[in-house]
C-alpha positions, 0 to 999 in steps of 0.5 A: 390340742398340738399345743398340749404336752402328750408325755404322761411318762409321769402317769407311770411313775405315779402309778407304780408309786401308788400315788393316788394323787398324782393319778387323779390329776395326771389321768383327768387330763389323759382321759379328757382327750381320750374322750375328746378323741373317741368322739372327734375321730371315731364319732362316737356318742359322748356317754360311750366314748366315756365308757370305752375310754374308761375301760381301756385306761382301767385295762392299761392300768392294770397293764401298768401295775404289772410291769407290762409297759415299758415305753414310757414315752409312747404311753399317750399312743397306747392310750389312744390305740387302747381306747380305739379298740375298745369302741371298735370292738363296743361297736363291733358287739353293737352290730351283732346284737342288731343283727340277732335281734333283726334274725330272731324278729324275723324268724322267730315268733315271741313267746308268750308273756307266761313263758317270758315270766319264767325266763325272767325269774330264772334269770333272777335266780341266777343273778342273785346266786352269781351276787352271792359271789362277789365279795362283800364290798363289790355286792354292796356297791353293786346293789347301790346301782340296783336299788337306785332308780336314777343313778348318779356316778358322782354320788355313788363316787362321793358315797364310797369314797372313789374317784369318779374314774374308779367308780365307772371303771369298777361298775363295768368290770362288775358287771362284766362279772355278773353277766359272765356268771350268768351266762355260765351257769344257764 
């Protein structure tokens, strides 16, 4: 890895030039060894590693495309920093999870199967009124993932024409979306 330049400097020149091309390339390498590093030095499982890498180049792209980064030189840095973040605060969000549902197993008894039905249909409701609200694009990829039983990233990516980057970044930022709009209109 030492022997490896770490100066995607051009990474940004592709980018505020819209140059999808030099994007594919320059972020296949980058997100290799950012995914390298999540598992490496954080330890982290390779499928949330991905994710986690995935999502924090999607937040810094848009960082990017907004003027908001400057220091080229340090852009690999803020990758790996931004990355980190990301499976710290996954891991973070992980934990509390397992602790609630340990709480609510303990001091709480389960509900009945007829009062589970409901809550599950209201969320039904609620998440085909919140997919009404995406645009028509964003509901059609979506649903893709919905209606497939074994989902295929490189299919899907192939199948709407995006790079596989573009593919997984989007599928979690819409359904950050959706469960946004769940839980705001319960």
């Amino acid at each position: 890895m030492s022997t490896v330049t770490s100066d995607y400097s051009g990474l940004i020149d592709a980018i505020l030039r819209d140059d999808t091309t030099a994007v594919d390339e320059l972020s296949s390498d980058l997100m290799s060894r950012i995914i390298l590093f999540l598992r490496i030095r954080m330890g982290a499982p390779e499928s949330i590693a991905e994710e986690c890498a995935y999502q924090a180049f999607s937040d810094v792209f848009e960082m990017i495309r907004n003027d908001r980064i400057t220091d080229k030189k340090s852009i690999f840095k803020y990758f790996l920093t931004a990355s980190r973040n990301e499976y710290l605060r996954f891991k973070k969000i992980e934990q509390r999870s397992d602790l609630d549902s340990t709480y609510a197993e303990n001091h709480f008894p389960e509900p009945a199967q007829q009062l589970q039905s409901l809550i599950d249909e209201e969320r039904q409701k609620l998440l085909k009124k919140c997919l009404q609200m995406l645009s028509e694009a964003n509901r059609n990829f979506i649903l893709t993932f919905f209606s497939s039983t074994s989902v295929n990233l490189l299919e899907i990516s192939e199948k709407f024409n995006f790079s596989y980057a573009k593919t997984r970044t989007l599928k979690t930022r819409i359904m950050q979306e959706l469960q946004k709009c769940v839980e705001k209109n319960r």
